[in-house]
N, C-alpha and C positions, 0 to 999 in steps of 0.2 A: 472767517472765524477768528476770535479774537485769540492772542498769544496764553497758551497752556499752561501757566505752572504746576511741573512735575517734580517728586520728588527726586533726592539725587540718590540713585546708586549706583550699583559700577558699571552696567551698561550708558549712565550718562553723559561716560570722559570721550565716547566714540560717535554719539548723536549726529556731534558736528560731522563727522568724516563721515559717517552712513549718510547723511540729508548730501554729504558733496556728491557719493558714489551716485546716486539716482537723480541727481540734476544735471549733472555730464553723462550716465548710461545708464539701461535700461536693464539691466541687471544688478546684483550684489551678494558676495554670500557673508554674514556673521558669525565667527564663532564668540561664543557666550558661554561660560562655564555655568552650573546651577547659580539661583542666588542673584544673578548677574542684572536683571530684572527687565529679558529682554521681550519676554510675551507680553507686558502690559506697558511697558515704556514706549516702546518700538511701533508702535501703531500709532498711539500719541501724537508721534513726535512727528510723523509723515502728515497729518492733516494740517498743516501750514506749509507742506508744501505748495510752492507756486505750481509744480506739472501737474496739480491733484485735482484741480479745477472745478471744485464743489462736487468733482465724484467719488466714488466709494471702495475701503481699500475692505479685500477680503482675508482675512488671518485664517489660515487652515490649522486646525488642531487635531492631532489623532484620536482623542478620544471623546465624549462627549463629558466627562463629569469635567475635562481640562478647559471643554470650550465653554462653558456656561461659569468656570470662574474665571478665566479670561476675561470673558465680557462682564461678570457683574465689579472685579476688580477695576479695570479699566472706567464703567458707568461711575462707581463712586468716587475713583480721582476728581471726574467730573461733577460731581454732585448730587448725580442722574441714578435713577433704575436702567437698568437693559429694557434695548427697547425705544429708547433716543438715541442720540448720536453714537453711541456703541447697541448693536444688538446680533442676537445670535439668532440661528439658524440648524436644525438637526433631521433627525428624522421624525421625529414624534412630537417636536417640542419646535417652538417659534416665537421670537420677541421682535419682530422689526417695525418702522414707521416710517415714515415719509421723510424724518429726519434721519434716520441713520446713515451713518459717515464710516463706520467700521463695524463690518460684517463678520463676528466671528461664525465659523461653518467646519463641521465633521468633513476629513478630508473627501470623501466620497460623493460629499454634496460638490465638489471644483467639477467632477469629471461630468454631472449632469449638466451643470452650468452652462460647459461649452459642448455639450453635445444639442443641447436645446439651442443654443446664441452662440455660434462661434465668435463671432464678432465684442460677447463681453458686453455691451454696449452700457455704458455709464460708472464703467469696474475701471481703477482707472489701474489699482494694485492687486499683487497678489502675493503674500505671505508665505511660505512656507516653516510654519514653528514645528520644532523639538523632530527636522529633517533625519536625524541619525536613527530613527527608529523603523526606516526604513520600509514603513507600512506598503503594502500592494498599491490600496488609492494614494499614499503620496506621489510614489517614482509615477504612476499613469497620471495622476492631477498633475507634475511639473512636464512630464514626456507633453501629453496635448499642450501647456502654456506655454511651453516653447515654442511649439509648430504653429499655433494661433498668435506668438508676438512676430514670428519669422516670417509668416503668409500675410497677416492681417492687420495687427496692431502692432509697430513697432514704436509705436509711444506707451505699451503697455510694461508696467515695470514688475519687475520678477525679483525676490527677495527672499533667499532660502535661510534660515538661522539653524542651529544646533546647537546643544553643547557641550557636545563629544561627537567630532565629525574630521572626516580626511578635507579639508575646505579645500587644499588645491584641487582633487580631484575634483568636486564639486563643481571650481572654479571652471574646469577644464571644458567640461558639459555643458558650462554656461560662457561660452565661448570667450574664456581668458577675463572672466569676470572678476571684481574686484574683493579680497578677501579683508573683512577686518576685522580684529580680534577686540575682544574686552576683556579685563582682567577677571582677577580669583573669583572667589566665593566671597559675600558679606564677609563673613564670621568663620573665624577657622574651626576645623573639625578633629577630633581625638580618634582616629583610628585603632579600635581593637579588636583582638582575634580570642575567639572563644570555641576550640573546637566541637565537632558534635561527635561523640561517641560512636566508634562504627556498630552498626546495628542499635542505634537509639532511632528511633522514629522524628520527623522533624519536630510533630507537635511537641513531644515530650520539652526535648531540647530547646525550642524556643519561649516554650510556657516557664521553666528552670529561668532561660538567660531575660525573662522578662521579668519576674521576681524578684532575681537579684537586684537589676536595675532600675526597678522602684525602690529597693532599700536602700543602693550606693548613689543614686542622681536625682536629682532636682529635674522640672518639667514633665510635661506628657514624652509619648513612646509613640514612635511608628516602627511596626514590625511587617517585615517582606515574609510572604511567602507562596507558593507557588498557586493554589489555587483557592476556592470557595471550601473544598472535603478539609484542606488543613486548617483552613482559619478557624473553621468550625469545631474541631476537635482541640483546636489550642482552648478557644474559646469555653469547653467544657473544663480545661485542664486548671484553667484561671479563675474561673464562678467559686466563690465563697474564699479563696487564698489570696485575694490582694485587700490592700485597705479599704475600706466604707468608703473613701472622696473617691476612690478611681473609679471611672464608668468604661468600659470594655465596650466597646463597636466596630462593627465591622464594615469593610470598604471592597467591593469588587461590582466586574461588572455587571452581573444579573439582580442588583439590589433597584429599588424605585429610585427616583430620581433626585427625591427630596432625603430620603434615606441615605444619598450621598453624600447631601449639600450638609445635611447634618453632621457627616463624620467629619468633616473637613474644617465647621466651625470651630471657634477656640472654644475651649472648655468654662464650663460655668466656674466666675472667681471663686476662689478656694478648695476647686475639684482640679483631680487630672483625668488623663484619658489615653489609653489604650488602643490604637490603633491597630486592626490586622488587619492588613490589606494585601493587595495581589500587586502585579505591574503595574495596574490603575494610577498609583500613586506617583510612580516613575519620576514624573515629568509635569510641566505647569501648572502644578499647584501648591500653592502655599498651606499649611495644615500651622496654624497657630498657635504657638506653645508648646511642640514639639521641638524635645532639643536632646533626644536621644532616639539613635536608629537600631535596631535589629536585622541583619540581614540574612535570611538563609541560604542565599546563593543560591535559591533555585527560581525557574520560570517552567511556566506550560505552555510551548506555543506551538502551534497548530505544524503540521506535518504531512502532506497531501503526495500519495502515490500515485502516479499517474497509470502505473497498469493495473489497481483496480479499482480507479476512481474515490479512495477513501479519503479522507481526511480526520487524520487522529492524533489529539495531543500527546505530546511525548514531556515529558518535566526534564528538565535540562539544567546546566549549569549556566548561570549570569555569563553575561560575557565581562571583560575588563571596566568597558563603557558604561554599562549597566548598574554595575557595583558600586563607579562613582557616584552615576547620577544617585543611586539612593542613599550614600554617605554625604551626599550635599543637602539631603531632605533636613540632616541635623544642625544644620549649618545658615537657615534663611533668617533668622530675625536674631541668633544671637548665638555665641559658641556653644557646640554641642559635643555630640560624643557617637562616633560607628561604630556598632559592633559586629562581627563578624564569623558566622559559626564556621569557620571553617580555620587552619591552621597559615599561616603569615606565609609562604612558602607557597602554599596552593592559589595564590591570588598570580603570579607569574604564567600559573599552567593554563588559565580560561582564554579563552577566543577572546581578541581584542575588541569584538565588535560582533552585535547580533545580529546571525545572517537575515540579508533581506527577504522579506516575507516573497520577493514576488522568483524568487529561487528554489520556492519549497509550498507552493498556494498552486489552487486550480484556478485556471486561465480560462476560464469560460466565460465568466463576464468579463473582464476585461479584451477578450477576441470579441464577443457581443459589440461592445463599446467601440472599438476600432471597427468595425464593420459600418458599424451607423454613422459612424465619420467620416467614412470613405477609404478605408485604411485596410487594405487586406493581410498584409503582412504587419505585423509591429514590429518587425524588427525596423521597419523604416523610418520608426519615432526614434528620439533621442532618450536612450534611458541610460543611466547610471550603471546597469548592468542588466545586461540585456535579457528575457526572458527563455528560460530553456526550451530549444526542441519538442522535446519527449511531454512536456507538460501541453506545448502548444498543440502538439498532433492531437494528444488525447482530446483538447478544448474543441477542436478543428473538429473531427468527428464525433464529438457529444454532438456540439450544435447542426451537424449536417443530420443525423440522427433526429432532433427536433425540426427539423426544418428551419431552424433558422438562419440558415447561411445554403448560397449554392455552392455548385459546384469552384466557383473563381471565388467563392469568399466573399460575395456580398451578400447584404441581408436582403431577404425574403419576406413577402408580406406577413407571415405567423413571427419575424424576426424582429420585422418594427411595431409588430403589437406586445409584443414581452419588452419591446424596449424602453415603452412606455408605462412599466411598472419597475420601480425601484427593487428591485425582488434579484435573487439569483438566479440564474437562467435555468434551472430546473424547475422551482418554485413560480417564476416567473409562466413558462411555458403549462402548468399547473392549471393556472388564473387564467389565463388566455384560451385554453381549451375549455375549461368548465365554462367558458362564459358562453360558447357556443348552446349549451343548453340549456344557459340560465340560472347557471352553479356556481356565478362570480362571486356572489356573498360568503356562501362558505368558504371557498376557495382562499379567495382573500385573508379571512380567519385563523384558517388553517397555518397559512406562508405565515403571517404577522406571527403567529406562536411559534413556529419555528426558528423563527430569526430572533426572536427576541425573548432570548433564555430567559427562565424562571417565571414567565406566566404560567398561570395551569398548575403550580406544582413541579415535582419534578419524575410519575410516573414514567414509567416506559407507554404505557397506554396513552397514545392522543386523543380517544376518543374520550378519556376520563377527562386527561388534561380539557380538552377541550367543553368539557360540562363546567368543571370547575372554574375556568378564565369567566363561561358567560355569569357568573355570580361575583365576580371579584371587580370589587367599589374602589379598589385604589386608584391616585389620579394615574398612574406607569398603564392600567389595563383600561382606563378609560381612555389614555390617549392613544392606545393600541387598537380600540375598537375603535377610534375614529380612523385611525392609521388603515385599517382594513375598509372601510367604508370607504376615502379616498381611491384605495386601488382598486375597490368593486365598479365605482366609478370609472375610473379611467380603464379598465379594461371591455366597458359597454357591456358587446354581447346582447344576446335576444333576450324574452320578457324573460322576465326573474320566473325560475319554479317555484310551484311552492312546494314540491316534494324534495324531503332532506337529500343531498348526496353523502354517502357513506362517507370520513375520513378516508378509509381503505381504498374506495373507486377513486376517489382525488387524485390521492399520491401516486393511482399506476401513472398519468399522466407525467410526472414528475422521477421517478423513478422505477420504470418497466425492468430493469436489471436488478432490481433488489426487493423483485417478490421471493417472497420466503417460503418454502415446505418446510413443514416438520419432518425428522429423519431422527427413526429409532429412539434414544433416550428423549425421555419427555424438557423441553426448553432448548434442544439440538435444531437448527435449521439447517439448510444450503437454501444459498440464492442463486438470481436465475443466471448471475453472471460466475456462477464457480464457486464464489467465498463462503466459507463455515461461519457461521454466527449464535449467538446463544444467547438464552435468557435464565434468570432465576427458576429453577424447579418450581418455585412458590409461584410466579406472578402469573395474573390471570392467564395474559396470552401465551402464556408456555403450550398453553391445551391445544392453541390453534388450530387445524392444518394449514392455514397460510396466513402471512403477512406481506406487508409492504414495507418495507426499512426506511425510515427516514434520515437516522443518523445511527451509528457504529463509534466505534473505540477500542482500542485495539489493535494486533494483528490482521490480517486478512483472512487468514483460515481460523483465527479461534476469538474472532473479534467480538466486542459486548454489545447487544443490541439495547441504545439509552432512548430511542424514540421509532413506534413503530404503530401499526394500526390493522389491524386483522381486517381479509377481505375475502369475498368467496369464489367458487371459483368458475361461477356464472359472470358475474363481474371480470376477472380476469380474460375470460372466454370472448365477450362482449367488446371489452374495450381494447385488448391487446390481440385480437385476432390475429389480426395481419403479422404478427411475430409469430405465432404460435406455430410448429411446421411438424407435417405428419412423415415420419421415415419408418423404412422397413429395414430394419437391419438382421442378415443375417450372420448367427452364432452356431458356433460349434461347444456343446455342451460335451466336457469331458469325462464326463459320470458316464453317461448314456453312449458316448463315442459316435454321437450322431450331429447332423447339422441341422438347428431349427429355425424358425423366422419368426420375428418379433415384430410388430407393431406398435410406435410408441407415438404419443402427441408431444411435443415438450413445446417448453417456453425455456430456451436458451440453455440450462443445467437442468434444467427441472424438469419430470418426469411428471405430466398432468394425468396421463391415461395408456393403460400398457395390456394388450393381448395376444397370444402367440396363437402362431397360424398353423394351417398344413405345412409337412416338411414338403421344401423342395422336393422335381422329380426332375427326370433328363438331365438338358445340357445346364442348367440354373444348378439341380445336386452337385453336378458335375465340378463346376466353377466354385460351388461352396464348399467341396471337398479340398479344392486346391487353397482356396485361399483360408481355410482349417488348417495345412498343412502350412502355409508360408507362415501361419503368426504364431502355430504351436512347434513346428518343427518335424521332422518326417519321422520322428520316433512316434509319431500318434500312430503307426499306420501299424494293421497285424504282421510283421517280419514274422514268418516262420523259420523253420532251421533250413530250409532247403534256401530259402530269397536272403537269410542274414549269408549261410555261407557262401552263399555267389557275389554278393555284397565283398564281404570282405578276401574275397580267391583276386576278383577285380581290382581293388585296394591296393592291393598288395602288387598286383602285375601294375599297376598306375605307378605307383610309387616306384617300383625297379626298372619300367622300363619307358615309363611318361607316357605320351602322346604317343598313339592315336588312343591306349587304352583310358577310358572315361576315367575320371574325378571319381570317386563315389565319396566322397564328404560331404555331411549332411549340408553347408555352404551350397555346394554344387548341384548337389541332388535339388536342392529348394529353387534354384536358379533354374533347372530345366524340368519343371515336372509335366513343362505342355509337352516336351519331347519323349519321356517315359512314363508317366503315370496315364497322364490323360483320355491315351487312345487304349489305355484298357477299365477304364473305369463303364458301369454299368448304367448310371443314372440313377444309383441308389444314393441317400442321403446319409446313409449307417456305415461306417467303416467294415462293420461286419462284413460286407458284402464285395468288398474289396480279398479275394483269394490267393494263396501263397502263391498259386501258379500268373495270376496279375503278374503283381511283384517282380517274381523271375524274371518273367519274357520282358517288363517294361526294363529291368536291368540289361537283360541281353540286347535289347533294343540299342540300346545306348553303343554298345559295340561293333565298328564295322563289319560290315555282313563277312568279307576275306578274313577275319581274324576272329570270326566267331569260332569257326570248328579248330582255332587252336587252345582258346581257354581249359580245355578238359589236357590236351599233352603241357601245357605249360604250366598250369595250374592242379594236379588232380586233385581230385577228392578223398581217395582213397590212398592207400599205399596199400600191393598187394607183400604181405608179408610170407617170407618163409614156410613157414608155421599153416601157410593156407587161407590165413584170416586175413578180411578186407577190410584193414586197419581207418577212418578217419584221420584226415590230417587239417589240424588247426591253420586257419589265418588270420587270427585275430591279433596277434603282436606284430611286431617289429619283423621277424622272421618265423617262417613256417612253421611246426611243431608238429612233430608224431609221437605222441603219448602210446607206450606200446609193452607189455610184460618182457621183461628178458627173455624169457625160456624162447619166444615166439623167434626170436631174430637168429638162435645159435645154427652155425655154420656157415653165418654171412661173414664172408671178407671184406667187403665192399660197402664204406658207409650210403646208407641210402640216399637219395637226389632227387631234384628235378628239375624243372624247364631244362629238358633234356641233356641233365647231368651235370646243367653247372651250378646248382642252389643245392650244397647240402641241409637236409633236414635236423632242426632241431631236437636231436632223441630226448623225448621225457623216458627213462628207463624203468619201469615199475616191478615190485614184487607181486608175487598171486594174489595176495590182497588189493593190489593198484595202489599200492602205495608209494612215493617216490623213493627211487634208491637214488639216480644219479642224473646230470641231465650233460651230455657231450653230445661235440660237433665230430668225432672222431672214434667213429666203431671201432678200427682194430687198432688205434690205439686204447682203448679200452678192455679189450680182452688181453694185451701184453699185459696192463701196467695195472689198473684198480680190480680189473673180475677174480683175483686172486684175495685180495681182501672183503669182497660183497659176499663174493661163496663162505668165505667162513664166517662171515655173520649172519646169513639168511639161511643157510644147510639146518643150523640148528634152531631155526624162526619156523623154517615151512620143510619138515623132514620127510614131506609126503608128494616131494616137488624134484627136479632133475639138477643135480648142480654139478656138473663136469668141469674134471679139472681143466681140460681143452675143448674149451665151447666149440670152437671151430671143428671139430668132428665130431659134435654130438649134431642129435635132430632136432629139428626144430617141433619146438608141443606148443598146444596152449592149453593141454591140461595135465593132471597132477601123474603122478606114477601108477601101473597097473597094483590091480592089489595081488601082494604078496611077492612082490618087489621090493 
């Protein structure tokens, strides 16, 4: 090929040292600051190399609106359309020929690459542009091209760029690889800070700081902000308030394909143009006449729990790296101006760098991927930072769940049929099952609207969405229905039906843990795997009684259901059989104080079909009486007064004198109830039928048979008093208690006792009423020292009652004075 003239910028002064790096070694990393012009120079400059040998260098880009201006940049250095000697490659879209010499491709397309052709065969490079973004398919597209230049090609060369990146570390991974830098930015940039108002909304705030700076700057605007909902309400806030030449466009990535190429052209002479865009914008690409930037300093990027399999955007603060890259958007063809809504001060406090996607993403495809390669474990690739545990187990048993991996982690025949659909292994596993019946058409349809937001609409209903995609002429859905006819294809399967398969039957294939019940409030779900989910009151499928969840947002228990598709629950019956399990659980219903049985079907949380049976009788009442009592506690049971106070007589002898006398806390009681309850239950299922004399004897049980006939002298019941009466004595505190009228005790000298004289009793000392007068451990000192002042307060209380001045020789009464006395 003849000698290139490329223009000069500032990745040009290091050309020469990057062509040495990869003529002496098979690696290199560059750092390139924004501006620096290493995506379209850098590929260039490698097709005269001598080790290139008429083969073909592939440039990985993260996104697809970067890889298609990559390559049409790059074609018209050349002269050329994409499509000759530079062409791209995605998922929907294709420009290549017999001539192309640089392959730009969506990172995702490397990892098929080599799982189809380890070997590469006529690849001789491999790119890695705008590395610091740290995408899931980057780190697994460089993890395999390592393994494959280390095993298989080591003439094959590896070339990581960024430009905002740790390059030693980079370097380290690429075994002591060569790092070189290139200088600034074109054109310098004006950094300023423009705080947003706490509790102003972003749109407000940035539609405000876009206003001003169409009145204070020269050029078009590109304005950052975090997703499609904000661009859109700016974009209302801006309709009729900026000048007639500004045209307002928006840039993210659910827009059509040409709808981006459009936003990204320079604006027609003597107009400007309004940029709002998302992270899209980030990174490899030039925007035209943009020479002032807005920044919100916010991103949405995705968030994957692995304990409940969700994956939900969370909006976040830039990192440091981030904020540059989009202050250098102002800075590519001539000096600009960043602005920045946040306060100068708060730019120190953000994370210096956006964590890697594959630290916080589901590993399911990518353990897929390594599977089909022969790789059971990844941690035994070389990654920049290695994938976590707790994400991998989950990946590990989703796919043992589909079948697609054994038990040692290789893949399984239903493994390598999903692996031959570009699809997420849910999706994927989807397509592979319906084809079985000849459901690939749909199937296919279905996955393609999934993956590729903002066809259909953006209903919660797939089944609408999906009426509406088969009407929509734009080239984005026509090359989406070819996108699905591809993978109807490759996934075979038996003759096509021709009877429709519901949305709803599809997706159980795809996601069997996220059929949905409705529950109470109309738009309230639980799914089958636990989690709470909800919809608009309004929206049709609020009404359902069941769904299939396809995507959430959110929390896990009060998450938003944004795509889903109502199914029945013959279907559910049908195809998820095999999960579906019948249990009998028995309950104790504490209304009723009885034990019942319950018959329930579920699918995992879900409750599909529920009857209650005969109660329990015999040794099954039996068993369900106990285990009533282990999870409610022994207070269910009828304690009468006679079984509480032996209960607590026991207690109390446990407590002062220990072992051998039983525990009676309800701990202990619960811990032995095969030893005392058991062998006196009836085989009734009703606690009713459980009797105080049970109770008793299962307590006396408990106590050695030689220490049973002492509980009554150690413990009694009674105190026989003076007075004649066979007073009740308390064991329900700390110490014993005899609650007993005064009159009853006079002529005792001797405080009352027991366990045979050495536990004085607690006197509650009462008036004729039973009211408390006084409470002592010490009878006669109570008749020396206080009965001398109780008598002159109660003589004239109860004058119909005995109040001596020396109790000690009067008699003992427990009733009032004879009359006429």
């Amino acid at each position: 090929m003849s000698k290139i003239l490329l223009p000069e910028l500032p990745v040009t002064a290091v050309l020469a040292d990057l062509g040495t790096a990869l003529e002496h070694g098979n690696k290199a990393v560059l750092v390139a600051p924004p501006g620096a012009g290493k995506t379209t120079l850098v590929p260039l400059s490698l097709l005269d190399a001598g080790w290139r040998e008429g083969g073909t260098i592939v440039l990985l880009e993260p996104r697809r609106l970067a890889a298609r201006a990559a390559a049409r940049r790059m074609a018209s250095l050349l002269g050329e359309e994409p499509g000759g000697v530079v062409g791209y490659a995605m998922r929907m879209e294709k420009r290549v020929s017999e001539r192309t010499r640089i392959l730009v491709v969506t990172e995702g397309v490397l990892a098929r690459m080599i799982l189809d052709d380890p070997e590469l065969p006529g690849i001789k490079a491999v790119i890695f542009d705008e590395f610091h973004e740290r995408s899931l398919d980057g780190d697994f597209g460089l993890a395999l091209a390592l393994d494959v230049q280390g095993a298989l090609r080591p003439d094959l060369r590896l070339l990581v760029m960024s430009a905002t990146l740790d390059g030693a570390r980079v370097a380290k991974l690429l075994d002591g690889a060569p790092v070189i830098e290139s200088e600034g930015r074109a054109f310098p940039v004006d950094i300023r800070y423009r705080e947003r108002p706490a509790g102003t909304p972003v749109e407000d705030a940035m539609a405000a700081a876009i206003r001003a700076a169409l009145s204070e700057e020269a050029g078009s605007v590109l304005a950052f902000l975090p997703g499609q909902r904000e661009i859109e309400r700016t974009a209302e806030r801006l309709e009729g308030r900026v000048a007639a030449d500004t045209d307002i466009v928006r840039l993210y990535g659910m827009m059509d394909a040409k709808a981006q190429d459009a936003a990204i052209r320079p604006p027609v002479a003597g107009r400007r143009k309004v940029v709002l865009a998302t992270a899209i914008a980030e990174t490899s690409i030039t925007i035209d006449g943009v020479r002032v930037v807005i920044d919100s300093g916010l991103a949405r990027l995705p968030a994957y729990e692995p304990a409940s399999g969700l994956t939900r955007l969370e909006t976040v603060r830039v990192s440091r790296a981030s904020a540059d890259q989009r202050a250098g958007r102002a800075g590519r063809t001539e000096p600009g101006v960043a602005i920045r809504l946040w306060r100068t001060e708060q730019t120190a406090a953000l994370p210096a760098f956006t964590p890697p996607e594959i630290l916080a993403a589901d590993l399911s495809g990518l353990l897929l991927d390594c599977a089909a390669f022969g790789v059971a474990d990844p941690a035994s690739l070389a990654f920049l930072d290695p994938p976590p545990a707790p994400a991998l187990n989950e990946a590990r048993n989703l796919l043992r769940t589909l079948d697609a991996i054994d038990g040692d982690g290789r893949l399984t025949g239903a493994g390598q049929a999903m692996r031959r659909l570009a699809l997420p292994v849910r999706l994927a596993h989807m397509v592979a099952e319906a084809a079985r019946n000849g459901h690939e058409r749909d199937a296919a349809l279905l996955a393609v609207l999934l993956t590729e937001r903002g066809l259909g609409g953006d209903s919660a209903d797939l089944e609408r969405r999906l009426m509406r995609f088969a009407g929509e002429k734009s080239p984005r859905a026509n090359a989406a229905r070819q996108l699905a006819q591809r993978l109807a294809r490759s996934a075979g399967g038996g003759v096509n039906s021709d009877a429709p398969s519901s949305p709803g039957a599809l997706l159980l294939h795809a996601w069997p843990d996220r059929v949905a019940k409705a529950r109470g409030e109309r738009g309230r779900f639980v799914l089958a795997n636990g989690s709470g989910a909800m919809l608009d009151a309004a929206d049709p499928l609020a009404a359902e009684p069941f769904l299939v969840v396809a995507d959430l947002q959110g929390k896990a228990q009060n998450a938003r259901i944004t795509a889903a598709a109502a199914v029945g629950e013959d279907d559910i019956r049908a195809l998820l059989g095999h999960a579906i399990e019948s249990r009998r659980d028995t309950l104790f219903d504490l209304e009723r104080r009885s034990v019942r049985v319950r018959e329930q079907s579920r699918l995992g949380a879900i409750v599909l079909a529920e009857r209650m049976l005969p109660a329990p009788t015999g040794d099954e009442a039996n068993e369900a009486v106990l285990d009533a009592v282990r999870a409610h506690g022994v207070s269910i049971l009828p304690w009468g007064k006679e079984a509480t106070a032996l209960r607590q007589r026991l207690s109390w002898l446990h407590k002062g004198l220990g072992d051998p006398w039983p525990d009676m806390s309800d701990e202990a009681l619960t811990a032995r109830l095969e030893d005392w309850l058991l062998p006196f239950l009836t085989g009734s299922a009703s606690l009713a039928s459980i009797s105080g004399n049970a109770l008793t004897a299962g307590l006396t049980a408990l106590v050695p048979h030689d220490l049973q006939r002492r509980i009554d002298a150690l413990a009694p019941t009674h105190f026989d008093a003076p007075s004649g009466s066979h007073v009740p004595v308390r064991y329900d505190g700390e110490q014993p208690v005899l609650a007993i009228r005064v009159q009853e005790l006079f002529g005792l000298a001797a405080h009352p006792a027991i366990a045979g004289g050495t536990v004085p009793l607690t006197l509650e000392l009462l008036s004729p009423a039973h009211r408390p007068i006084q409470t002592t451990r010490d009878l006669p000192g109570f008749w020396r020292g206080s009965w001398a002042d109780v008598r002159s307060d109660m003589r004239g209380r109860y004058p119909k009652h005995v109040w001596p001045e020396n109790p000690l020789q009067a008699q003992a009464t427990s009733r009032a004075k004879p009359r006429g006395t």
